[in-house]
C-alpha positions as CSV (number, residue, x, y, z in Angstrom):
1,X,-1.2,-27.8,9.7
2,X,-2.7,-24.5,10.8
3,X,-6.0,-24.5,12.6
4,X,-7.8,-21.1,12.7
5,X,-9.3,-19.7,16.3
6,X,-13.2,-19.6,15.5
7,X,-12.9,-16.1,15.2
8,X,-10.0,-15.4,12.5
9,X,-12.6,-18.7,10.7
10,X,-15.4,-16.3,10.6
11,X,-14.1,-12.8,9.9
12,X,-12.3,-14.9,6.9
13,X,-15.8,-15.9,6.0
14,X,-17.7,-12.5,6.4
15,X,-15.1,-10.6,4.8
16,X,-14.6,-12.7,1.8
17,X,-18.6,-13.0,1.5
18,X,-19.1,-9.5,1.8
19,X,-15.9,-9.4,-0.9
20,X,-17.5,-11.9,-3.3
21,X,-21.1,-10.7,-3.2
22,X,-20.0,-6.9,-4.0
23,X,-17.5,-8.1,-7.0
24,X,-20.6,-10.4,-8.1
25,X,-22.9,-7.3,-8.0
26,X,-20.6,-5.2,-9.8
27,X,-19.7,-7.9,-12.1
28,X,-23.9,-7.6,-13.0
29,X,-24.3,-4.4,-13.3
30,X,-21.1,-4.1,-15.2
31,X,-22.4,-6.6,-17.7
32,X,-25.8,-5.0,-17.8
33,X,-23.7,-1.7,-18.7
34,X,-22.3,-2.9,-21.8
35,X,-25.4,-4.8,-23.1
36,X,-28.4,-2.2,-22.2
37,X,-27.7,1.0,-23.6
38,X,-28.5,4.0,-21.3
39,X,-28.1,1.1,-18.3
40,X,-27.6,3.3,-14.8
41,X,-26.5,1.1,-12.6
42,X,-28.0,1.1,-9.3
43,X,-24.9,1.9,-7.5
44,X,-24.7,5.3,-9.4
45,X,-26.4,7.7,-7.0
46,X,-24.8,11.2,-7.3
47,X,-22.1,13.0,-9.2
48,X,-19.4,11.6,-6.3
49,X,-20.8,8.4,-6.1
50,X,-21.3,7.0,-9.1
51,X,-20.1,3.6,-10.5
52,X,-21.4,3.7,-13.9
53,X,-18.6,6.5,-14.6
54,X,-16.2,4.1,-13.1
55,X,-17.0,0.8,-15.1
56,X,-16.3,2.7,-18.3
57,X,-12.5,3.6,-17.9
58,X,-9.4,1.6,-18.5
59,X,-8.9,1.1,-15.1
60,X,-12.0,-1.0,-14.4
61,X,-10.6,-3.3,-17.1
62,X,-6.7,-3.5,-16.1
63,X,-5.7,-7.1,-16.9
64,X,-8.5,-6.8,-20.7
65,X,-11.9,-8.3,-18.6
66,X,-13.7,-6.8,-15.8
67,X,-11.9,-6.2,-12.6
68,X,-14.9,-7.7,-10.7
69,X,-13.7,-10.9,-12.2
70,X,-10.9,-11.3,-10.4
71,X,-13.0,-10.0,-6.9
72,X,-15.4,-13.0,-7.6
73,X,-12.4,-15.8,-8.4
74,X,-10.2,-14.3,-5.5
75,X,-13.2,-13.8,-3.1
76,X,-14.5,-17.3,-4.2
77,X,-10.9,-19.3,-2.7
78,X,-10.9,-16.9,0.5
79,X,-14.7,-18.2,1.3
80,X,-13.5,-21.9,0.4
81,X,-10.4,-21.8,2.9
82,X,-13.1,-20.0,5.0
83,X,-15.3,-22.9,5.5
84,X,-13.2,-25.0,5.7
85,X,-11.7,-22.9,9.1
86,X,-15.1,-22.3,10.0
87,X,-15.4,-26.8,10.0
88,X,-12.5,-26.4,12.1
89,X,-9.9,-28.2,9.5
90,X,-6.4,-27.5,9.8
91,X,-4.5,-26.4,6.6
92,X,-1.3,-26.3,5.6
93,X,1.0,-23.3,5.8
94,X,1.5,-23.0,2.1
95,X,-2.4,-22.4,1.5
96,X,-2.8,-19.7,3.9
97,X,0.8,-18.1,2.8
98,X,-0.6,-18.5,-0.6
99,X,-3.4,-16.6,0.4
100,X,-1.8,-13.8,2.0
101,X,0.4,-13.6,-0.9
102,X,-2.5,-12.9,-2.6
103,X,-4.4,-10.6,-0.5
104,X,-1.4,-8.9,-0.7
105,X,-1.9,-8.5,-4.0
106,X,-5.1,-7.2,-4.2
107,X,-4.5,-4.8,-1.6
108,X,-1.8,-3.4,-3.7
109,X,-4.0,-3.6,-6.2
110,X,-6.9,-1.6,-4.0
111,X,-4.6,1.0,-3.1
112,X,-3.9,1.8,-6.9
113,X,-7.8,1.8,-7.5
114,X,-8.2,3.9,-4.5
115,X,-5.8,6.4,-6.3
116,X,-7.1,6.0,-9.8
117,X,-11.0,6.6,-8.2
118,X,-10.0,9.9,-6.3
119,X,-7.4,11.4,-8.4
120,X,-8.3,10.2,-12.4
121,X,-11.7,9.1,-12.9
122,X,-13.2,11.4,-10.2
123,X,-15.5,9.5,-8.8
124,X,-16.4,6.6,-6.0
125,X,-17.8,3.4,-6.5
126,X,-20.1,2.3,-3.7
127,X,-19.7,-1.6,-4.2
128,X,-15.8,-1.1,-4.7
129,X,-15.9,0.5,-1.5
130,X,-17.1,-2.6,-0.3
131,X,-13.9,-4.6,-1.2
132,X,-11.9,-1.2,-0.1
133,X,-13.4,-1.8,3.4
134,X,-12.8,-5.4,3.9
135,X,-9.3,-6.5,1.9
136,X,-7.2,-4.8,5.3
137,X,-8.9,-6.3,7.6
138,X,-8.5,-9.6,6.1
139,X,-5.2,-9.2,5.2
140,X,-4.9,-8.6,9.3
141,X,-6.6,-11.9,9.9
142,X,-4.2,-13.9,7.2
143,X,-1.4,-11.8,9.4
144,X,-2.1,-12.8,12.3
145,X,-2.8,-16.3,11.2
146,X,0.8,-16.8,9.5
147,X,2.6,-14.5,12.2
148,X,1.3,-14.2,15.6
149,X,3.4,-16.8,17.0
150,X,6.7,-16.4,15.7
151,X,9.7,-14.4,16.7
152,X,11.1,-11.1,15.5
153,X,10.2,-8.4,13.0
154,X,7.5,-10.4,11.7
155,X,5.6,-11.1,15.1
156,X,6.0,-7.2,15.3
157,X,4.0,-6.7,12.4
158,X,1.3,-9.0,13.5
159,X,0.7,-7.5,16.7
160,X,0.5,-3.8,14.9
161,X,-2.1,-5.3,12.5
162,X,-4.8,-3.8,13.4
163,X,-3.0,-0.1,14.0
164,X,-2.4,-0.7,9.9
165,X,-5.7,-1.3,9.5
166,X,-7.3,1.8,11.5
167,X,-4.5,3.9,10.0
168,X,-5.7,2.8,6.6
169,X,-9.6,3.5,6.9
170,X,-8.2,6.8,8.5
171,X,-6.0,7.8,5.3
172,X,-9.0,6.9,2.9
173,X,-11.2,8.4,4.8
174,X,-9.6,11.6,4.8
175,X,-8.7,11.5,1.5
176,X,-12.2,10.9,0.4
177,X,-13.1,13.9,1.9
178,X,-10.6,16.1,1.1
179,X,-10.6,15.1,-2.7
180,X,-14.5,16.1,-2.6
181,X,-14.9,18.2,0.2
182,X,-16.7,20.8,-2.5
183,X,-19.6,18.5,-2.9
184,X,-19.6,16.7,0.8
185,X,-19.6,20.7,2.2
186,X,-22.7,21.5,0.0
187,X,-24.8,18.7,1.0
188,X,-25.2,20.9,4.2
């Protein structure tokens, strides 16, 4: 069994809260798009930032439903496990492998929509974002969780954890930026 420190219990908490309320929102407004002709969602601000062009490509549909779906059935088990931590209750080491396999996943899965946002659809979803923002870090937490004890190449990747993690905000960032530097320049 594998009792989380109070702190890995909450970030696991806030993270997959903040994760679960912006795939709900999305999830909403997404369903609002498809029902309510000349719907704007609320997170479509600008020409950059603007989920309402997103929601209406392939990519926000990859597996033939919403892609929030999976953000509010993934997010959902990470603020279970979470509270459960939080209680202080010890798991086994299959659930929170389990997990990390699957944050894994949707960090792979991130990265992709990252790509497809800046380089295909041409535009940036503020309450994707969200989820962009938070799967790292908790993947770093699930890291830490499975690894920080052991011995070798993969105690070596938990202690470097958080490097991965600034060096991934870092690379979005500056891909952000550079992708529409044009339209970030001319604000000013």
């Amino acid at each position: 069994m594998i009792t989380t420190s109070p702190r890995a219990a909450w970030i696991l908490l806030l993270t997959g809260l903040a994760g679960w309320v912006a795939s709900l929102v999305l999830l909403v407004e997404d369903f609002k798009l498809l029902s309510e002709p000349g719907y704007v969602p609320s997170c479509s601000l600008n020409p950059v930032l603007s989920c309402g062009s997103v929601m209406v490509t392939d990519q926000a549909q990859v597996l033939g439903f919403p892609n929030p779906i999976i953000g509010v059935t993934g997010f959902s088990v990470v603020v279970t496990l979470a509270v459960l931590s939080v209680a202080g209750i010890g798991l086994p080491r299959w659930i929170w492998a389990g997990l990390w396999l699957g944050t894994a996943a949707g960090t792979l899965f991130i990265c992709w929509l990252i790509f497809q946002s800046l380089y295909r659809i041409n535009a940036l979803c503020p309450y994707c974002m969200v989820v962009w923002a938070i799967i790292t870090p908790l993947l770093a937490v699930l890291t830490g969780q499975l690894w920080g004890n052991d011995r070798g190449a993969l105690r070596v990747v938990a202690e470097w954890r958080w490097t991965f993690v600034a060096v991934f905000y870092a690379l979005v960032l500056v891909l952000v930026f550079l992708r529409f530097q044009d339209y970030w320049l001319s604000l000013f």
